[in-house]
RODO-2510 file (C-alpha; in nm, 4 decimals, decimal comma):
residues 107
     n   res          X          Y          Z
     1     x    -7,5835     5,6770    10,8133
     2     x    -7,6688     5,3635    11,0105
     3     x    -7,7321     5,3336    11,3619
     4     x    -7,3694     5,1498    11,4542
     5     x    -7,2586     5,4871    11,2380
     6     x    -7,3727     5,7054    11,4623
     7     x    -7,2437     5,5741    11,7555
     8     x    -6,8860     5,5302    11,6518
     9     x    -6,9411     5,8588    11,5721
    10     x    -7,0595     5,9313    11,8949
    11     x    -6,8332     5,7092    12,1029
    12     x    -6,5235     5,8961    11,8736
    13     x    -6,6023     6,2136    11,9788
    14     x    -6,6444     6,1766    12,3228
    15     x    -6,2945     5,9496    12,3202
    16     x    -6,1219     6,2487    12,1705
    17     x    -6,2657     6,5117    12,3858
    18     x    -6,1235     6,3261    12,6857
    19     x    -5,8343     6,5981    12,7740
    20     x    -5,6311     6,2932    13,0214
    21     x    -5,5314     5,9628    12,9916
    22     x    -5,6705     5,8021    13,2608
    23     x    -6,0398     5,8396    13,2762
    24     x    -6,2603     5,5518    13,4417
    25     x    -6,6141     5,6606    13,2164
    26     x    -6,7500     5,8930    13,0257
    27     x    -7,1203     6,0103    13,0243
    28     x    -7,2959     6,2526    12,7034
    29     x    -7,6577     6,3636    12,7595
    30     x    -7,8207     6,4158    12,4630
    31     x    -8,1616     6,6483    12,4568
    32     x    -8,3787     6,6770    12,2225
    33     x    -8,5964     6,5468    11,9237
    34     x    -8,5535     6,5908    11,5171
    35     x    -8,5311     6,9566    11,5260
    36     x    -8,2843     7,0256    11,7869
    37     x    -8,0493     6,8720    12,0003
    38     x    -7,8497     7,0166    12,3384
    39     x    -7,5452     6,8213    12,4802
    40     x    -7,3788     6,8129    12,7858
    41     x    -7,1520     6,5616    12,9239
    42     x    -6,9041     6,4676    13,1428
    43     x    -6,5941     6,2677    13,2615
    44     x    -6,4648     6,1179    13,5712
    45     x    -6,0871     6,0684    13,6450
    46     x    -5,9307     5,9442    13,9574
    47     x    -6,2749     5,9669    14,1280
    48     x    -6,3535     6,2853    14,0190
    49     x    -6,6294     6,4395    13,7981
    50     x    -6,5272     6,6939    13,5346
    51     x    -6,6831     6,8816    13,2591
    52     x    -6,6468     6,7220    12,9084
    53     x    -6,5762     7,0168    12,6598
    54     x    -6,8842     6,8870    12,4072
    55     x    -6,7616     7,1368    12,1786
    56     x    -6,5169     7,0131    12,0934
    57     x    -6,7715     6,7385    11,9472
    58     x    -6,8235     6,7216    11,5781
    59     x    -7,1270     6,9589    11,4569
    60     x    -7,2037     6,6459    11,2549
    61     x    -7,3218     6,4593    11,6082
    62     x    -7,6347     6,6635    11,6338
    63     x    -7,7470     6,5911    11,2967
    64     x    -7,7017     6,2380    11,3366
    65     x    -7,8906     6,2184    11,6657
    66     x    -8,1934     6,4125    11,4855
    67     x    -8,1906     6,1390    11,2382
    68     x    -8,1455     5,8372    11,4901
    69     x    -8,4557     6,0507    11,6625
    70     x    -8,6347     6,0602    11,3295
    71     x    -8,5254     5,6998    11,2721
    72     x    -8,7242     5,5482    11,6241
    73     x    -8,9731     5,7648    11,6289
    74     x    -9,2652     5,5868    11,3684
    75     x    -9,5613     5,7855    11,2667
    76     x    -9,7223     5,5798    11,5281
    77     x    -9,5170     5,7902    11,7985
    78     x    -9,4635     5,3814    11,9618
    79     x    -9,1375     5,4475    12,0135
    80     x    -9,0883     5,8387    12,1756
    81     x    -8,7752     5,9572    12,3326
    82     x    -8,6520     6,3465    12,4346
    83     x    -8,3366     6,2322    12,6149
    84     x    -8,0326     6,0080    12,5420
    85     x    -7,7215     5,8926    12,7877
    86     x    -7,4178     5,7741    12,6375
    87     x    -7,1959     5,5916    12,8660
    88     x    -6,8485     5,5395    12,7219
    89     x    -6,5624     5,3194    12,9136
    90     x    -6,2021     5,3233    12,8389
    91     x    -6,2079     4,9431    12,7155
    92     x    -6,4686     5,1052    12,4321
    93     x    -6,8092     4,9396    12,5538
    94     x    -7,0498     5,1992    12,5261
    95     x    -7,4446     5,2137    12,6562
    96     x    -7,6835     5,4209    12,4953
    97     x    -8,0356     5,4885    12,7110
    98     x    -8,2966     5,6482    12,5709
    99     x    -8,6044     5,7841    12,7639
   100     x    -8,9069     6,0500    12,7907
   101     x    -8,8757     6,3079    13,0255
   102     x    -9,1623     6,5634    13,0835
   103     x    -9,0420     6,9055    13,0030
   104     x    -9,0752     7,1478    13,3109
   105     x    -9,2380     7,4945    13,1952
   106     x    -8,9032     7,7039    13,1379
   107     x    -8,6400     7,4296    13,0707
***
C-alpha cells in the first residue's frame, strides 16, 4: 500500500464517519508507532465541535498507519514521529502533520 493509499484510505473513512451534511473540517489524531495505534477525532458543524465516531473507521486504518510509521521511520531513527493530525475539508484537501510528543508517565 502506498502512501497516497493510505490516505484515501484515511481521508474515506473519516468522510463516511461524518453523521451530517454540512460539516466545515474534520480533524483524526492518530497515536502511536508500528505496534499500536489509538485514534480519536473530531468534527465541527455550524461552529460546533463534535465527537467523530472513529469506530466506525475501517480496522484496516491502523494497520496502514503502522506501516506508513514503519515506512518514515529508517533504521537511522532520522525521521521519528508518535503522533499524526489529519485535517480533512469538505472540498477533499486534506493535511497530514506528523510530530514527536514526549510521553507523560501514565498516558
Amino acid at each position: 500500500m502506498t502512501v497516497d493509499e493510505i490516505y484515501e484510505m484515511i481521508g474515506q473513512n473519516v468522510y463516511n464517519a461524518i453523521p451530517v451534511d454540512e460539516w466545515e473540517k474534520a480533524e483524526v489524531l492518530f497515536r502511536g508507532d508500528n505496534h499500536a495505534i489509538h485514534t480519536e477525532g473530531v468534527y465541527y458543524s455550524k461552529g460546533e465541535k463534535r465527537a467523530l465516531d472513529v469506530h466506525e473507521f475501517d480496522v484496516a486504518i491502523e494497520f496502514a498507519l503502522m506501516r506508513l510509521h514503519k515506512k518514515m521511520m529508517p533504521a537511522d531513527k532520522s525521521n521519528p514521529w508518535n503522533r499524526a493530525v489529519f485535517t480533512l475539508l469538505p472540498s477533499g484537501e486534506f493535511n497530514m502533520e506528523f510530530s514527536l510528543v514526549e510521553e507523560e508517565e501514565g498516558e
